[in-house]
MINU-505716 format. One record per residue: residue number from 1; residue in three letters; x, y, z of N, C-alpha, C in turn. Coordinates in Angstrom, 1 decimal, padded with zeros to 4 digits, m for minus. Layout:
N
+-----+------+--------+--------+--------+--------+--------+--------+--------+--------+--------+
|  nr | rest |    nc1 |    nc2 |    nc3 |   cac1 |   cac2 |   cac3 |    cc1 |    cc2 |    cc3 |
+-----+------+--------+--------+--------+--------+--------+--------+--------+--------+--------+
| NUM |  Ala |      X |      Y |      Z |      X |      Y |      Z |      X |      Y |      Z |
...
+-----+------+--------+--------+--------+--------+--------+--------+--------+--------+--------+
END
This chain:
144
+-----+------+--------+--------+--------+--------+--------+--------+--------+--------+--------+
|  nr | rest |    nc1 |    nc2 |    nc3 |   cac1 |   cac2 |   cac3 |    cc1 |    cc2 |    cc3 |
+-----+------+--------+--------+--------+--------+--------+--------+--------+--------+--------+
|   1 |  Unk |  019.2 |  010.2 | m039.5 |  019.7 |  010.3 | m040.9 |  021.1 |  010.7 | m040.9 |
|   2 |  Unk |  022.2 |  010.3 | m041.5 |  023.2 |  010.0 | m041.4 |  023.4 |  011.5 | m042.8 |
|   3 |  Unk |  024.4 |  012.6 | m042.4 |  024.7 |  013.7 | m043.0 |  026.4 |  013.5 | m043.7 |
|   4 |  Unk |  026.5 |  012.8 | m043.7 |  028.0 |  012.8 | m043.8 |  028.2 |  012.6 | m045.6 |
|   5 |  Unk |  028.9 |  013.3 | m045.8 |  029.6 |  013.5 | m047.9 |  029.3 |  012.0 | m048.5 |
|   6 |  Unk |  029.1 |  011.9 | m049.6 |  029.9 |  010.9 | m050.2 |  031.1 |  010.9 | m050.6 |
|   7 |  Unk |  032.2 |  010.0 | m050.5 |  033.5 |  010.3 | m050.9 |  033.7 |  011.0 | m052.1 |
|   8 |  Unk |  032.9 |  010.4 | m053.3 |  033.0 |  011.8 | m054.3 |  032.6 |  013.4 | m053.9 |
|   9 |  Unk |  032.3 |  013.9 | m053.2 |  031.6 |  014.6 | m053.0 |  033.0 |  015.7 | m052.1 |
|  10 |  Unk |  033.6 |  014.6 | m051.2 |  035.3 |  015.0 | m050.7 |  036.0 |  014.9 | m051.7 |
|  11 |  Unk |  036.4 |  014.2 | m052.9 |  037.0 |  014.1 | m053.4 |  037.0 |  015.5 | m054.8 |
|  12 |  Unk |  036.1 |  015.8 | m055.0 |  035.6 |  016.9 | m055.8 |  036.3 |  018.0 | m055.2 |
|  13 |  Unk |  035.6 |  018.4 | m053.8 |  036.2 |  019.2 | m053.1 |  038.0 |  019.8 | m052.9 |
|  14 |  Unk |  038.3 |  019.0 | m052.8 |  039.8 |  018.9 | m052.9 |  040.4 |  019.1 | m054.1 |
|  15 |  Unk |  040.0 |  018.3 | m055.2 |  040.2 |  018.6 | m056.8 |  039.8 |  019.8 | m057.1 |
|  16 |  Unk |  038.5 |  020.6 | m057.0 |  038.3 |  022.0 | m057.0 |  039.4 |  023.1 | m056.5 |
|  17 |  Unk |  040.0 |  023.1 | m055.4 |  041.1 |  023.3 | m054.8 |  042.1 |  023.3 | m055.4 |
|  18 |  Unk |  042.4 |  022.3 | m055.5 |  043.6 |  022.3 | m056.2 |  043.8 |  023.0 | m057.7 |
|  19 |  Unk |  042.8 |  022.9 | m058.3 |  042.6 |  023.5 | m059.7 |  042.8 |  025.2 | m059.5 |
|  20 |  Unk |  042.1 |  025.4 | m058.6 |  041.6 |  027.0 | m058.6 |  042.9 |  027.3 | m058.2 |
|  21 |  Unk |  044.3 |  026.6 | m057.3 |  045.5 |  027.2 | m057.2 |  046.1 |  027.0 | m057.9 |
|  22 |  Unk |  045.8 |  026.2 | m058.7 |  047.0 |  025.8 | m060.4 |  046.8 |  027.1 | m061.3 |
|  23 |  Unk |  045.5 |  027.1 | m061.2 |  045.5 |  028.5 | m062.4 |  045.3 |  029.7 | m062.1 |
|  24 |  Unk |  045.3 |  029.6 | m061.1 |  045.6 |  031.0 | m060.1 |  047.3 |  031.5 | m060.2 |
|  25 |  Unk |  048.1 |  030.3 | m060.1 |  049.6 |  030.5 | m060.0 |  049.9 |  030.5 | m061.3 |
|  26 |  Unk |  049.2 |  029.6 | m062.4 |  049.8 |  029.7 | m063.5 |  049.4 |  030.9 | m064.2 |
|  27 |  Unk |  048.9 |  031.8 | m063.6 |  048.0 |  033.0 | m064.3 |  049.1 |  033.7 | m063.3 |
|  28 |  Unk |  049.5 |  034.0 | m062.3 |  050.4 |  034.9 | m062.0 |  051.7 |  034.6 | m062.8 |
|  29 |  Unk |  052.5 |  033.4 | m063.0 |  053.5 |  033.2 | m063.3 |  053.1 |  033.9 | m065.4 |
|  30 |  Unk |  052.7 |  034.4 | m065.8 |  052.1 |  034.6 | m067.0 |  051.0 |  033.9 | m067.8 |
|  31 |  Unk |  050.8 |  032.5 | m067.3 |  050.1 |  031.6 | m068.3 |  048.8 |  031.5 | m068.2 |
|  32 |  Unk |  048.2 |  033.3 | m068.1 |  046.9 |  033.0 | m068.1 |  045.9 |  032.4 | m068.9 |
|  33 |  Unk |  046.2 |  032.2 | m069.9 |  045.5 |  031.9 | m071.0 |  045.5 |  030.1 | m071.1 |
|  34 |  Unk |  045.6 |  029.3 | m069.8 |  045.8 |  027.8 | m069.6 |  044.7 |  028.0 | m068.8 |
|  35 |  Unk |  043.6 |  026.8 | m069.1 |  041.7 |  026.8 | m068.4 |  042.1 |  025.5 | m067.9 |
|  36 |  Unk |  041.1 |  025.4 | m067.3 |  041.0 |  023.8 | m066.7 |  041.0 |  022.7 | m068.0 |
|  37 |  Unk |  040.3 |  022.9 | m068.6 |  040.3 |  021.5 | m070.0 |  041.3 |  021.2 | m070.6 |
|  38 |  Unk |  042.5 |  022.2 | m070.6 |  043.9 |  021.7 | m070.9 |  044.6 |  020.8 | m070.2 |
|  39 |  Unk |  044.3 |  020.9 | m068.9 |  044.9 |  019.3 | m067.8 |  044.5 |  018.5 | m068.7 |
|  40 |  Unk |  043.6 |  018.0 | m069.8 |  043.5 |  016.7 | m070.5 |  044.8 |  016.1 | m071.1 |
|  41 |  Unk |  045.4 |  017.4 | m071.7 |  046.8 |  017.2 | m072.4 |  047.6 |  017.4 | m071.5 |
|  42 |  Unk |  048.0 |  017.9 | m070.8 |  049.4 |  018.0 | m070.1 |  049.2 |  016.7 | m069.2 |
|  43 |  Unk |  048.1 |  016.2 | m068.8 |  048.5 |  015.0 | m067.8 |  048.0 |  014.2 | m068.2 |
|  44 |  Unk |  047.8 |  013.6 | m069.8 |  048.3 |  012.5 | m070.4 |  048.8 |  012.5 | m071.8 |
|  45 |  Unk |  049.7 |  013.7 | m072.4 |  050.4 |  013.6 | m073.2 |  051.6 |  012.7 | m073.1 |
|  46 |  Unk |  051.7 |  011.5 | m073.9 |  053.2 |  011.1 | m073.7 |  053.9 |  012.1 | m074.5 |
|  47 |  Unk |  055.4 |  011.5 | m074.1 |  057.1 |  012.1 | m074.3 |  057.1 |  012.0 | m075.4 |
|  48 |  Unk |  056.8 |  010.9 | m076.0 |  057.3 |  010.6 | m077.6 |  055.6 |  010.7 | m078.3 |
|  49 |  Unk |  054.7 |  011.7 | m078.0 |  054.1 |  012.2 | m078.2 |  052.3 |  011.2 | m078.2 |
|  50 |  Unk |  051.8 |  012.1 | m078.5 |  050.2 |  011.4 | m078.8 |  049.7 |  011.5 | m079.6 |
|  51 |  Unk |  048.1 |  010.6 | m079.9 |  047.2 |  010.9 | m081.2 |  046.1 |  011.7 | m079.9 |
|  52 |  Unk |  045.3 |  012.4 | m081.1 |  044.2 |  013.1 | m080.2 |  043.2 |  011.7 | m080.0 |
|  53 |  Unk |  043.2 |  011.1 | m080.3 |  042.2 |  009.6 | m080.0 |  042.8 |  008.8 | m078.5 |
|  54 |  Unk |  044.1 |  008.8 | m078.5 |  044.5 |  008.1 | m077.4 |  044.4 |  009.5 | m076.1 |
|  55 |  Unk |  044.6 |  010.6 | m076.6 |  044.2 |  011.9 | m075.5 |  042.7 |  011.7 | m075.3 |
|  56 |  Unk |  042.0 |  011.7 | m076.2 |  040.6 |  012.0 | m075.7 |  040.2 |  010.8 | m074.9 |
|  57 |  Unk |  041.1 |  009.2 | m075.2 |  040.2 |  008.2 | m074.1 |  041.0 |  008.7 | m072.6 |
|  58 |  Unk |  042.1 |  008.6 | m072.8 |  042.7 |  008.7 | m071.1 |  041.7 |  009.7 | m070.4 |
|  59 |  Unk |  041.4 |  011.2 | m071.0 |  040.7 |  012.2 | m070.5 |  039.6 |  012.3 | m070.8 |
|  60 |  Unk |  039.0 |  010.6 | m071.2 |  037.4 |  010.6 | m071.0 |  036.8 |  011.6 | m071.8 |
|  61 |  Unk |  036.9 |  012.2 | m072.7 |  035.9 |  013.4 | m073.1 |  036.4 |  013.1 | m074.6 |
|  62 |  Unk |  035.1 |  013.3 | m075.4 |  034.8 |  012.9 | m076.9 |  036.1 |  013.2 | m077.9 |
|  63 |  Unk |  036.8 |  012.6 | m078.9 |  037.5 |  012.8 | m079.4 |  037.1 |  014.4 | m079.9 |
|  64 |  Unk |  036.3 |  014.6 | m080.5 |  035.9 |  016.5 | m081.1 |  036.0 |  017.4 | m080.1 |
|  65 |  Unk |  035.9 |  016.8 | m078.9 |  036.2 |  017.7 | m077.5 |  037.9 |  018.0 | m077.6 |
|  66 |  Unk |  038.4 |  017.1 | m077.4 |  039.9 |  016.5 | m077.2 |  040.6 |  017.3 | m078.8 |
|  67 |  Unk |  040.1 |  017.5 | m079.8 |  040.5 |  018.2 | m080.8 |  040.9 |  019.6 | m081.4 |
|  68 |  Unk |  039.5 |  019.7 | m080.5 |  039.6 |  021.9 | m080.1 |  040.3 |  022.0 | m079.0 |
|  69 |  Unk |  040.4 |  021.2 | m078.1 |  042.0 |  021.8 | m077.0 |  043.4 |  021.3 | m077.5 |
|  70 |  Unk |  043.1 |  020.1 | m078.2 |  044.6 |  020.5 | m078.8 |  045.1 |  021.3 | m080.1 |
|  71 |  Unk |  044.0 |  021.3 | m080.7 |  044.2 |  022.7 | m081.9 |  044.4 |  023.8 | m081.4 |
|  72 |  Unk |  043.9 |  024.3 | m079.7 |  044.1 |  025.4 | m079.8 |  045.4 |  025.8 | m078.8 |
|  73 |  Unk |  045.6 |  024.1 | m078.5 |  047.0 |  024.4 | m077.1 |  048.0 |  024.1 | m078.5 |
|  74 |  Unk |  047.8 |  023.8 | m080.1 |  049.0 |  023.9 | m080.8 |  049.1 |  025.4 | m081.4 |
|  75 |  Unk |  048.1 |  025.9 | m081.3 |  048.0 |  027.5 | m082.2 |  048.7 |  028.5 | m080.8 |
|  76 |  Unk |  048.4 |  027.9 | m079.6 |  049.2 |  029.2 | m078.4 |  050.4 |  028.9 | m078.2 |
|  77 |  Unk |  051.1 |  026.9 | m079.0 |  052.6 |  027.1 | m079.2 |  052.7 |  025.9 | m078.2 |
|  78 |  Unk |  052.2 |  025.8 | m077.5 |  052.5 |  024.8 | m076.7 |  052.6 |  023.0 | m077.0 |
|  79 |  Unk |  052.2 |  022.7 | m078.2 |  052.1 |  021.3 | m079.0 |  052.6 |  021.8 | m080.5 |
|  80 |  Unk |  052.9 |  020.7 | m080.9 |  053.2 |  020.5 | m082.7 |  053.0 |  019.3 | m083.2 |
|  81 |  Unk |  052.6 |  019.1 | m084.1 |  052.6 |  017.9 | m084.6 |  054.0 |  017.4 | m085.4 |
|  82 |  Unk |  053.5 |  015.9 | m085.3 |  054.8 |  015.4 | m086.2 |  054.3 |  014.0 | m086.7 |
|  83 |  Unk |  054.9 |  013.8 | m087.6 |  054.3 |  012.5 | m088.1 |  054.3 |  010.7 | m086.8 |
|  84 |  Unk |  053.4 |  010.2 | m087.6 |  053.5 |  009.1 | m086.6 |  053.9 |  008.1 | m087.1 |
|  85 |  Unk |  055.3 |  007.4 | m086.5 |  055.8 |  006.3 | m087.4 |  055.2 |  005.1 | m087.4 |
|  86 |  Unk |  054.8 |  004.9 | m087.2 |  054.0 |  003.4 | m087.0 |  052.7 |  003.6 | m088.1 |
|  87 |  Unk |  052.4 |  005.1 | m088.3 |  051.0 |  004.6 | m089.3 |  051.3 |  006.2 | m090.0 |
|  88 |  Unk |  051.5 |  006.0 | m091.0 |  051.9 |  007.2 | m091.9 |  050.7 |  008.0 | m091.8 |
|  89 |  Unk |  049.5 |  007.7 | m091.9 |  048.7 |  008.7 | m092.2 |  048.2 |  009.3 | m091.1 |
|  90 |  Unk |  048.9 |  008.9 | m089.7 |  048.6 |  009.5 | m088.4 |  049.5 |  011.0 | m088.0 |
|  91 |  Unk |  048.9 |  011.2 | m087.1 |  049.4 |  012.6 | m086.1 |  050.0 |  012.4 | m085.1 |
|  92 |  Unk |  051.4 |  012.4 | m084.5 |  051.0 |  012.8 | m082.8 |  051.3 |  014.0 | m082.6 |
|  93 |  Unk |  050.9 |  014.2 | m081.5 |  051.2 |  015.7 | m080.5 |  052.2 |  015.9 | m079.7 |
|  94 |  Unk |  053.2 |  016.7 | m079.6 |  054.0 |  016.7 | m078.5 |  054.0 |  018.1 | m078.4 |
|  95 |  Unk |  054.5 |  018.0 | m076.7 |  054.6 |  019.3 | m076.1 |  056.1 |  020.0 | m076.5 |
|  96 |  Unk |  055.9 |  021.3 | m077.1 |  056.6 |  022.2 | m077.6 |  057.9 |  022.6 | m076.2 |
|  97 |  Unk |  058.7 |  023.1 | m076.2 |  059.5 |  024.1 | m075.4 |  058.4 |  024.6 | m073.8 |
|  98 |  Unk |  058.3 |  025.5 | m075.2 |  056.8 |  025.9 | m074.2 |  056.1 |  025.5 | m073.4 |
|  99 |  Unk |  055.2 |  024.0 | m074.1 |  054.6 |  023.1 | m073.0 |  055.0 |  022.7 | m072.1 |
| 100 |  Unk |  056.3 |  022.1 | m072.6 |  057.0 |  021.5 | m071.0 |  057.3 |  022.3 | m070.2 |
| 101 |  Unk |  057.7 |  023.4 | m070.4 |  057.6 |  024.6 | m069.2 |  056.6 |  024.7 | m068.6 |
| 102 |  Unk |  055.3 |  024.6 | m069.0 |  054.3 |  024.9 | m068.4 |  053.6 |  024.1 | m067.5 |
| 103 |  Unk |  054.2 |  022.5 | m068.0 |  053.9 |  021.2 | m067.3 |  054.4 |  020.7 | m066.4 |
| 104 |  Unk |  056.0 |  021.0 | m066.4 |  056.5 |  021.2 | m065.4 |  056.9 |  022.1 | m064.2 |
| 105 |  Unk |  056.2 |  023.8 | m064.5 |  055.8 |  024.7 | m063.5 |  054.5 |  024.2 | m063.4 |
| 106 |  Unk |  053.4 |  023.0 | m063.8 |  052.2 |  022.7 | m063.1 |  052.6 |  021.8 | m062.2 |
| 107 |  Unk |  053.0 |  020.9 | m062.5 |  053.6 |  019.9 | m061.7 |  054.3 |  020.4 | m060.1 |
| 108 |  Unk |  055.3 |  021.2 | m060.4 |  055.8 |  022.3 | m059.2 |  054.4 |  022.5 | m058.3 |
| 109 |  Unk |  053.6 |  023.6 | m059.2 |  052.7 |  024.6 | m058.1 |  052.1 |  023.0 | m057.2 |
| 110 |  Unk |  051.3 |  021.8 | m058.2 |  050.4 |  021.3 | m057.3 |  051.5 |  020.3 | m056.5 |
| 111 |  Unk |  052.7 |  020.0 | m056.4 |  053.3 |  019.9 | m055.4 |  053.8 |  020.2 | m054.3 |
| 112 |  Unk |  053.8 |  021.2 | m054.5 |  053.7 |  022.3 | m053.5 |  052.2 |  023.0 | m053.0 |
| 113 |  Unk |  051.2 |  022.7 | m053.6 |  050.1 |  022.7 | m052.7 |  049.2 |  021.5 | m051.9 |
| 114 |  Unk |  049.9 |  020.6 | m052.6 |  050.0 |  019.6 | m051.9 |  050.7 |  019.2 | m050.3 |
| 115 |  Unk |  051.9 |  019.7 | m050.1 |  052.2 |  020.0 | m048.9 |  051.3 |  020.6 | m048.0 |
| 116 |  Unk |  050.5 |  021.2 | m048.6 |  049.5 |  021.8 | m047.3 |  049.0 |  020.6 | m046.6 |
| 117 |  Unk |  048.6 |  019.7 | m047.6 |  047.8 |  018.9 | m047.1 |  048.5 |  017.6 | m046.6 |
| 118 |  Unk |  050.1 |  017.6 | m046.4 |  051.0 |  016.9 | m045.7 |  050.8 |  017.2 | m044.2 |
| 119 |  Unk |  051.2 |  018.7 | m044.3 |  051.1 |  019.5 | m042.9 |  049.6 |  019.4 | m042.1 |
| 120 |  Unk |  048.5 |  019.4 | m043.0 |  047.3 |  019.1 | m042.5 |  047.3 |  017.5 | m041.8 |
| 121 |  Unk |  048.0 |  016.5 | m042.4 |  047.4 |  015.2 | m042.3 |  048.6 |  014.7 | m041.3 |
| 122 |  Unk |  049.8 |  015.0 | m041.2 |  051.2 |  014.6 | m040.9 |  051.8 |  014.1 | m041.7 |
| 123 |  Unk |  053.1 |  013.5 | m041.8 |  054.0 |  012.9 | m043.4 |  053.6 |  011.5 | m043.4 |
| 124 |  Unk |  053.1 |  010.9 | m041.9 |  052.8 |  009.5 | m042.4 |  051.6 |  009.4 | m042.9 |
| 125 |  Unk |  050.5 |  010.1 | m042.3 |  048.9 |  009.8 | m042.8 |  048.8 |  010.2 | m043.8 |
| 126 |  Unk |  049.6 |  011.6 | m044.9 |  050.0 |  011.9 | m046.0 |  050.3 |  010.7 | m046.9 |
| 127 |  Unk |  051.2 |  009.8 | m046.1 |  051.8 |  008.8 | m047.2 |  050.8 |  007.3 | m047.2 |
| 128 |  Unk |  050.5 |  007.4 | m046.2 |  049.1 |  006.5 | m046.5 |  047.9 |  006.8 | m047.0 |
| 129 |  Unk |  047.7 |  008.1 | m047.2 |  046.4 |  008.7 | m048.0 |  047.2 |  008.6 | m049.2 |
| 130 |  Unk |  048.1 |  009.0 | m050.0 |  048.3 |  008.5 | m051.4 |  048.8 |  007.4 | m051.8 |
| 131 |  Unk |  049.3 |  006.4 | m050.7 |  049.3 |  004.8 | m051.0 |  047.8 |  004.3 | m051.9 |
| 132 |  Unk |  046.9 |  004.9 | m050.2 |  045.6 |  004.3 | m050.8 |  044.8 |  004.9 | m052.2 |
| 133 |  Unk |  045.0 |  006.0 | m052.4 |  044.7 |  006.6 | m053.7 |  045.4 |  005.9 | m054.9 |
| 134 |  Unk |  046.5 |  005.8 | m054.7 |  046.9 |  004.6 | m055.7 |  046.7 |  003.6 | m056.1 |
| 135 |  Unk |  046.0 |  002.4 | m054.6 |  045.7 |  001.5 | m054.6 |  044.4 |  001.7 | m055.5 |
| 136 |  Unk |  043.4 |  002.6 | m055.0 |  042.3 |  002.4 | m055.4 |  042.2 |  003.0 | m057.0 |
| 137 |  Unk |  043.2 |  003.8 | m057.4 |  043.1 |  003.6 | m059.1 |  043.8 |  003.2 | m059.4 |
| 138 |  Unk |  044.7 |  001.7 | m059.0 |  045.3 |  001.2 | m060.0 |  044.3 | m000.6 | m059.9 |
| 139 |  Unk |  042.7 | m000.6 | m059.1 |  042.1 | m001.5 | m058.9 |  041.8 | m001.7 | m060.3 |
| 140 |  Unk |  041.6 | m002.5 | m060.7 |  041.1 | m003.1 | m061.9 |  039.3 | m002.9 | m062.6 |
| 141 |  Unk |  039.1 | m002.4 | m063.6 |  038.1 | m002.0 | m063.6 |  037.1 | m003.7 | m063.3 |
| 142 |  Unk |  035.5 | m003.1 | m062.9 |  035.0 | m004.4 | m063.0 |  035.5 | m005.4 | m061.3 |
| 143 |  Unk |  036.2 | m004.8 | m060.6 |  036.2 | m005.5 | m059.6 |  036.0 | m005.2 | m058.3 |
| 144 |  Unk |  035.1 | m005.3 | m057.1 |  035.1 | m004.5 | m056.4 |  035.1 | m005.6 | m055.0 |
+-----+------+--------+--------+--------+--------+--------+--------+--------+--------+--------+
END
């Protein structure tokens, strides 16, 4: 009988990791009050902002999901709305002062814990483990 993971099962692993040092660091650096369900917005808010409809599909989880974390990442300061040119009666969201500090001290920490796993793998096997991670999400859905 063959014991070995499924790749989700590594892949989880690693992602768990990495999470628990994001908010581990962003809780010492002051930002404790940032949970894991806020990654939905910081890593796919666009620049020139979002609707919570286009947040909730990137981050897979129900638009009324997607609405209480950005209601409440706009009430701790970190988003604002502003009108949406293209359709008057819309919203987007952008990241406040604040956010982008926050996004870009996330960005830092998992960069830097990611190095661990340069030094674990070497810089080339590093650079071919995120070639292929690329490869394989930028495959096309529906094709295998």
């Amino acid at each position: 009988m063959n014991n070995q993971k499924n790749s989700g099962a590594y892949f989880r692993e690693l992602l768990d990791e990495l999470i628990e040092n994001l908010h581990n660091k962003l809780a010492e650096e002051g930002y404790e009050e940032i949970r894991p369900s806020h990654g939905t917005v910081f890593q796919y808010i666009r620049e020139a902002g979002s609707r919570i409809t286009e947040l909730a599909s990137e981050g897979k989880i129900t638009k009324q999901s997607m609405s209480a974390i950005v209601y409440e990442l706009e009430e701790k300061g970190y988003l604002m709305r502003k009108p949406d040119s293209s359709d008057k009666r819309a919203v987007l969201f952008v990241l406040t002062e604040k956010g982008k500090q926050v996004k870009a001290l996330g960005q830092s920490i998992n960069s830097q814990f990611e190095k661990k796993w340069e030094v674990k793998l070497g810089k080339k096997k590093y650079a071919d483990f995120r070639r292929c991670l690329e490869i394989l999400c930028d495959e096309p859905e529906g094709s295998v």
